[in-house]
C-alpha positions in Angstrom: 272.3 85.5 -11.4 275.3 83.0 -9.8 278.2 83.5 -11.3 279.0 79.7 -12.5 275.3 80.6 -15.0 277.2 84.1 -16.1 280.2 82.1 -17.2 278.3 79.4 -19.0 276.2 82.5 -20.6 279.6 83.9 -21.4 280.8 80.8 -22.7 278.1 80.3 -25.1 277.6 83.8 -26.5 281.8 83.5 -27.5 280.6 80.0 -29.6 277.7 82.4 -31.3 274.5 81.3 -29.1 272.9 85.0 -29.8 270.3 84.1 -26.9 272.9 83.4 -24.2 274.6 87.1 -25.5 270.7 88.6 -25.0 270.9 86.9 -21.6 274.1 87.9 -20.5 273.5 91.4 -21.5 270.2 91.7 -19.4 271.5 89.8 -16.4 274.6 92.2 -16.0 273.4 95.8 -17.8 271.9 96.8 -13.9 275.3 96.2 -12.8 277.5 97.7 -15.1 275.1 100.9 -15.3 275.3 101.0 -11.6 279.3 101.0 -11.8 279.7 103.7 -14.5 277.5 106.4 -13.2 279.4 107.8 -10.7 282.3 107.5 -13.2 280.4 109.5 -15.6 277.5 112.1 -15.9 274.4 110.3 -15.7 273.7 111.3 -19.3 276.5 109.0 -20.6 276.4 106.4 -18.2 273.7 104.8 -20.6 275.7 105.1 -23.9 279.3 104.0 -21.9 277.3 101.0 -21.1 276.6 100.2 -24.3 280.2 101.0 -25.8 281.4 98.5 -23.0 279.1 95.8 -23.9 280.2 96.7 -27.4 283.9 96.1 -26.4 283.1 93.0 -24.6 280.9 90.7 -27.3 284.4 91.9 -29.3 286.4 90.0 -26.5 284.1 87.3 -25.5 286.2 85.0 -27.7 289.4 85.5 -25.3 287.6 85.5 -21.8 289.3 82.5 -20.2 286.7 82.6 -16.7 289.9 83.8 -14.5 287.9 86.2 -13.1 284.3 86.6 -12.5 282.0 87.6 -15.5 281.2 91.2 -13.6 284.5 91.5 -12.6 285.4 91.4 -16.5 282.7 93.6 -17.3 283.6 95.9 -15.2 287.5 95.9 -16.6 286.1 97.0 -19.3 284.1 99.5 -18.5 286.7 101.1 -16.3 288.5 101.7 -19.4 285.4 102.6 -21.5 284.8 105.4 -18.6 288.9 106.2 -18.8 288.6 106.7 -22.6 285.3 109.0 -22.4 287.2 111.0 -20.1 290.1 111.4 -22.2 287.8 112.0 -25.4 286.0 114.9 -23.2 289.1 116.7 -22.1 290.1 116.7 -25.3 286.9 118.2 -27.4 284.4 119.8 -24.8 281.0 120.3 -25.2 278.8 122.7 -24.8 275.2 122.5 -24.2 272.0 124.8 -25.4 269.5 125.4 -23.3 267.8 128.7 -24.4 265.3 128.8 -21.6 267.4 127.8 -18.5 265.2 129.3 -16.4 262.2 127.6 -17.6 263.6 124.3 -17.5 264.9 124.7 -13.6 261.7 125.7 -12.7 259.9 122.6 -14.3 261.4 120.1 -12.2 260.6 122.0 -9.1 258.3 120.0 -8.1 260.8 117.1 -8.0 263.2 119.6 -6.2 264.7 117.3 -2.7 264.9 113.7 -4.4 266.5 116.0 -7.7 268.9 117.6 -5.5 269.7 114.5 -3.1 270.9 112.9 -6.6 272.8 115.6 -7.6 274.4 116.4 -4.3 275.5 112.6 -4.1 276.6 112.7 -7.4 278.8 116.0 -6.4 280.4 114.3 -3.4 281.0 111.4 -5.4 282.4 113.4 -8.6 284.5 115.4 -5.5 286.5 112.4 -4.7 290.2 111.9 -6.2 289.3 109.6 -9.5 291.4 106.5 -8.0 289.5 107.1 -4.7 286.5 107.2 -6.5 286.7 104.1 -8.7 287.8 101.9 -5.6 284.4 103.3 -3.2 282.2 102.7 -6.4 283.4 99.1 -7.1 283.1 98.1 -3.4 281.0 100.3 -2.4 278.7 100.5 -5.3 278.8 97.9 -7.0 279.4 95.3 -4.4 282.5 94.1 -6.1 285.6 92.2 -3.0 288.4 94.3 -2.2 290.2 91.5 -4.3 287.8 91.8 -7.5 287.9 95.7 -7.2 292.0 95.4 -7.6 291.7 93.0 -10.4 289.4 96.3 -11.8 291.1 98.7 -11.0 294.7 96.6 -12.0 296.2 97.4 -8.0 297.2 95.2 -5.3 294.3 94.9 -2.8 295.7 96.6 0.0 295.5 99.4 -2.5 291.6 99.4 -2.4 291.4 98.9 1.1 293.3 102.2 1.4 291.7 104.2 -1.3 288.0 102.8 -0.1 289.0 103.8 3.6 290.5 107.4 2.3 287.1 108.3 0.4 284.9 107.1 3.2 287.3 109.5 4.8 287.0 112.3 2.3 283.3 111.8 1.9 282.6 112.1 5.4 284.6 115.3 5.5 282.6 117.1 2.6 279.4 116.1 4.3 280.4 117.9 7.6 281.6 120.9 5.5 278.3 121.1 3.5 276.2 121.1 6.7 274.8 124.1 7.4 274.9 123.6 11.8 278.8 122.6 11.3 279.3 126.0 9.3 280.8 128.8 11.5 280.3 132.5 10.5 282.9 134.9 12.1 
């Protein structure tokens, strides 16, 4: 959806028009889902989504249209991923699966696509967080270097270098996973 039709959607939904809210949530959830998965486990990507859009029908009444609508959203949601983070380091979990085994061989069927995803997800998840946020807003989620500093809150010659240093970084970890680029001896 053009941005000028997420403003007006925006606009609306902070005078109470419910419907432009609905509307604004579906044309934007792709996008904001896409942006906080790599900033999260896939598991919580879906309820970080939600806590953002929580957080933003909250501050609907203040957006002013200086930025984009995405590039609000996904202000937001950079500090909705920042604060799971925080939460997690502070009271880690622990999960119960009786039957590991049982479960790993289940999806093998699904094995290469399962383990492409994952393996991106590592590389991604290897980066240094700043590194990380600035690839997945430009990279990712097809923020400008200038909307991915208003984000991230740096200058944009920031992005530029932490987008160039993960390319970088990611094509490094890819060498050093490949199997012909290992050496034994």
């Amino acid at each position: 959806m053009p941005e000028p039709d997420l403003t007006a959607l925006a606009a609306a939904a902070a005078a109470g028009d419910r419907d432009a809210l609905t509307d604004l949530i579906r044309a934007t959830q792709h996008d904001v889902l896409r942006f906080l998965t790599p900033l999260s486990s896939h598991g919580d990507a879906e309820d970080l989504a939600q806590e953002t859009y929580l957080r933003a029908v909250r501050a609907l009444p203040d957006f002013a249209g200086r930025s984009s609508v995405r590039t609000w959203l996904f202000a937001i949601a950079r500090h909705v991923a920042a604060d799971a983070v925080r939460l997690a380091g502070r009271r880690p979990r622990a999960a119960s699966l009786p039957d590991w085994q049982a479960t790993a061989d289940a999806v093998a069927p699904q094995q290469s696509r399962f383990e492409e995803q994952h393996a991106l997800q590592d590389l991604l998840a290897g980066l240094d967080p700043d590194r990380r946020e600035a690839f997945v807003a430009t990279q990712i989620a097809g923020l400008s270097y200038a909307e991915a500093a208003e984000v991230c809150d740096c200058p944009v010659g920031t992005i530029r270098s932490r987008v160039a240093r993960a390319r970088e970084d990611l094509v490094a970890a890819v060498s050093d996973t490949r199997p012909e680029q290992r050496r034994i001896g």
